[in-house]
C-alpha positions as a Markdown table, in Angstrom:
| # | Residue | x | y | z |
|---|---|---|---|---|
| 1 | Unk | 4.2 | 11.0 | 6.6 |
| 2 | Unk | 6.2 | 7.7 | 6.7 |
| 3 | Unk | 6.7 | 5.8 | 3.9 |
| 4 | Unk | 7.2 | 1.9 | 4.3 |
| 5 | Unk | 8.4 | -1.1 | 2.0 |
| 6 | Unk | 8.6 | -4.4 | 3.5 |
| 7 | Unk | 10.6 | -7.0 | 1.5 |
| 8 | Unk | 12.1 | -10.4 | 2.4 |
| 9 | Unk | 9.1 | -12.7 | 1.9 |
| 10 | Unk | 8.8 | -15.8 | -0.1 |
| 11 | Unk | 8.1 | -19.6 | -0.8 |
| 12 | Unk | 9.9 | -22.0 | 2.1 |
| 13 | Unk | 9.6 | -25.4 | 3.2 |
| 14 | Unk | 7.9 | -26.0 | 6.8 |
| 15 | Unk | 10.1 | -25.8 | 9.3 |
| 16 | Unk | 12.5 | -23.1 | 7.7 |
| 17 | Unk | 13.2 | -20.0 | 8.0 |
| 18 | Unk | 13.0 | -16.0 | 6.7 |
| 19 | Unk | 14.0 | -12.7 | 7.7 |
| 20 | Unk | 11.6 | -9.9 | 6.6 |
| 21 | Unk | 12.3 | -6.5 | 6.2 |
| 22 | Unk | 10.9 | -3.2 | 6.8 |
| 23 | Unk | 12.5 | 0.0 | 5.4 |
| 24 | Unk | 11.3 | 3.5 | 6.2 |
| 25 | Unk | 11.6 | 6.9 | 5.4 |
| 26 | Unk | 10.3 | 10.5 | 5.5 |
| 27 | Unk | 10.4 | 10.9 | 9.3 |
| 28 | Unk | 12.2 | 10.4 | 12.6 |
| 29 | Unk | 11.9 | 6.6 | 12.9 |
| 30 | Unk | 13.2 | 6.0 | 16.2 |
| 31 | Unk | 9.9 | 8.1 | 17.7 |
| 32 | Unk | 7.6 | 5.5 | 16.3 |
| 33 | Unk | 6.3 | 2.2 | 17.3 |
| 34 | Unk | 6.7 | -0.7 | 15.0 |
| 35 | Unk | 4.6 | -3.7 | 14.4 |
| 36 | Unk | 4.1 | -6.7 | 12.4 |
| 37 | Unk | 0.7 | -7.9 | 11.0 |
| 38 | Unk | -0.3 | -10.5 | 9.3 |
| 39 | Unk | -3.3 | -11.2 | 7.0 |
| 40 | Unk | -4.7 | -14.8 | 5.7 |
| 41 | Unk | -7.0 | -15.1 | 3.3 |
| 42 | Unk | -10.4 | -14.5 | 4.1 |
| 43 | Unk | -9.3 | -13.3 | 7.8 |
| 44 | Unk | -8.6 | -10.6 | 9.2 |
| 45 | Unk | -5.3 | -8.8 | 10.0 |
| 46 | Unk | -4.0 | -9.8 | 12.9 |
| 47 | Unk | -1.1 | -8.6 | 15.1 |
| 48 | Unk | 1.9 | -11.1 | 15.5 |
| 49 | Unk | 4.7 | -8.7 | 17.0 |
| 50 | Unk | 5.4 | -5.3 | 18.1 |
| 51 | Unk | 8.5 | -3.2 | 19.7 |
| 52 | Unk | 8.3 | -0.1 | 21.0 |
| 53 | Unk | 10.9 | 3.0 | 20.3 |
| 54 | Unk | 12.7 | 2.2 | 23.2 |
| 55 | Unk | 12.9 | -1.7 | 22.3 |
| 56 | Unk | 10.5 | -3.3 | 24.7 |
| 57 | Unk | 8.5 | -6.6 | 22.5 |
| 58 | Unk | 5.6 | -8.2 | 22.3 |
| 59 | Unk | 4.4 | -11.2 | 20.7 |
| 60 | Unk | 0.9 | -13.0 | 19.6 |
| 61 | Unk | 0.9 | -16.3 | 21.0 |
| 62 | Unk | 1.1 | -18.4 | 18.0 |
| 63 | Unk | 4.2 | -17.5 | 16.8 |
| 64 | Unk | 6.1 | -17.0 | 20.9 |
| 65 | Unk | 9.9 | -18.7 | 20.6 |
| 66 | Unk | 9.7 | -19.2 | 17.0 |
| 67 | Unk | 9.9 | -14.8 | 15.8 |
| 68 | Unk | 11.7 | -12.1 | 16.7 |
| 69 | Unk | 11.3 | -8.7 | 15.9 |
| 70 | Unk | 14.3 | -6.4 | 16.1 |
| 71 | Unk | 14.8 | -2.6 | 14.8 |
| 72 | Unk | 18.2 | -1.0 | 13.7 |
| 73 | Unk | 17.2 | 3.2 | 14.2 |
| 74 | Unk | 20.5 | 3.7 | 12.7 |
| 75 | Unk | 19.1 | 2.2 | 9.1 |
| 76 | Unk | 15.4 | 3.0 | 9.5 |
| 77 | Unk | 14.4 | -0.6 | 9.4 |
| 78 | Unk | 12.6 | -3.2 | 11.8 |
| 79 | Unk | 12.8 | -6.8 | 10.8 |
| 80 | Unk | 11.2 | -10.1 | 11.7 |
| 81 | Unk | 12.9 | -13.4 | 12.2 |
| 82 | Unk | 10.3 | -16.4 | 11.0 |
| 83 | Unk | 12.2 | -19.4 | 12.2 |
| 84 | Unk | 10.4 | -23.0 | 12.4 |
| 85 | Unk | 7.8 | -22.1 | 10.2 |
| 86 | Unk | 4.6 | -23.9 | 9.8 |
| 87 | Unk | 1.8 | -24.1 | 7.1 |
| 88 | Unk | -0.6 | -21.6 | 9.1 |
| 89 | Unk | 1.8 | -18.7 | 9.2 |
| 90 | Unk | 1.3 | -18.5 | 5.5 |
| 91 | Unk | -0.5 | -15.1 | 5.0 |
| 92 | Unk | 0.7 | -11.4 | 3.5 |
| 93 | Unk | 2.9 | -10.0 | 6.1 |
| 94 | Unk | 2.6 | -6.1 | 7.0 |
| 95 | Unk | 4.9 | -3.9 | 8.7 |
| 96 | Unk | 3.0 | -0.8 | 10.8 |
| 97 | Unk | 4.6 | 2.4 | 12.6 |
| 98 | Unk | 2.5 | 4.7 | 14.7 |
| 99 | Unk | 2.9 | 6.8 | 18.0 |
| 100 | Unk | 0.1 | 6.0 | 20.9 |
| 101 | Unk | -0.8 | 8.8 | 22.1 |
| 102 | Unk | -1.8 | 10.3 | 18.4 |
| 103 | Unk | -4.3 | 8.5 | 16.1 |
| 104 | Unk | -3.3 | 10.3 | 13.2 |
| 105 | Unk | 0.6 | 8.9 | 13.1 |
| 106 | Unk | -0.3 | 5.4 | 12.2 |
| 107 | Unk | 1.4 | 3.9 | 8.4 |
| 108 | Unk | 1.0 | 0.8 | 6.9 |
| 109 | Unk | 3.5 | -0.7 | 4.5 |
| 110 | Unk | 2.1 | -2.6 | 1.0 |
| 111 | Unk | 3.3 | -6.2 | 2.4 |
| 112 | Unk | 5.0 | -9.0 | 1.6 |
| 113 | Unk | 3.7 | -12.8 | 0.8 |
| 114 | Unk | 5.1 | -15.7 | 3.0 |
| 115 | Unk | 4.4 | -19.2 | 1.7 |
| 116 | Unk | 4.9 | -22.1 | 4.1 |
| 117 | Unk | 4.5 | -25.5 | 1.7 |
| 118 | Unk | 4.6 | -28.9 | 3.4 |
């Protein structure tokens, strides 16, 4: 199994900024697919960015220009850059890794709150 910890979340003003963090471990990371999701309360999860293991993105439109997801294979960690943030990306923020073509790889990490205030 993989095992992953997202940190970097927090309270910031509308129109800063954060850099979250996912850290994982307990198998070959650079084979896996990684995602961000993102879950407001009383709504569903919903899918804000992804990159593949060979780097390709993808991003929900609500949040195109202003994130960017990146991963480092060499320290197990993907990350998302929250720049110009507005009140309605407040939600808990959770980092996914799976491989496609097999159900069964698919790990979700416990999340991290962002709070945009105005």
């Amino acid at each position: 199994q993989v095992q992953l910890v997202e940190s970097g979340g927090g309270l910031v003003q509308a129109g800063g900024s954060l850099r979250l963090s996912c850290a994982a471990s307990g198998s070959t990371f650079s084979v896996y697919d990684m995602a961000w999701y993102r879950q407001a309360p009383g709504k569903q999860r919903d899918l804000v960015a992804t990159i593949t293991s060979g780097g390709t993105t993808n991003y929900a439109d609500s949040v195109k220009g202003r994130f960017t997801i990146s991963r480092d294979n060499a320290k197990n960690t993907v990350y998302l850059q929250m720049n110009s943030l507005k009140s309605e990306d407040t939600a808990v923020y959770y980092c996914n890794a799976k491989v496609i073509y097999n159900s069964a790889y698919n790990f979700w990490g416990q999340g991290t709150q962002v709070t945009v205030s105005e």
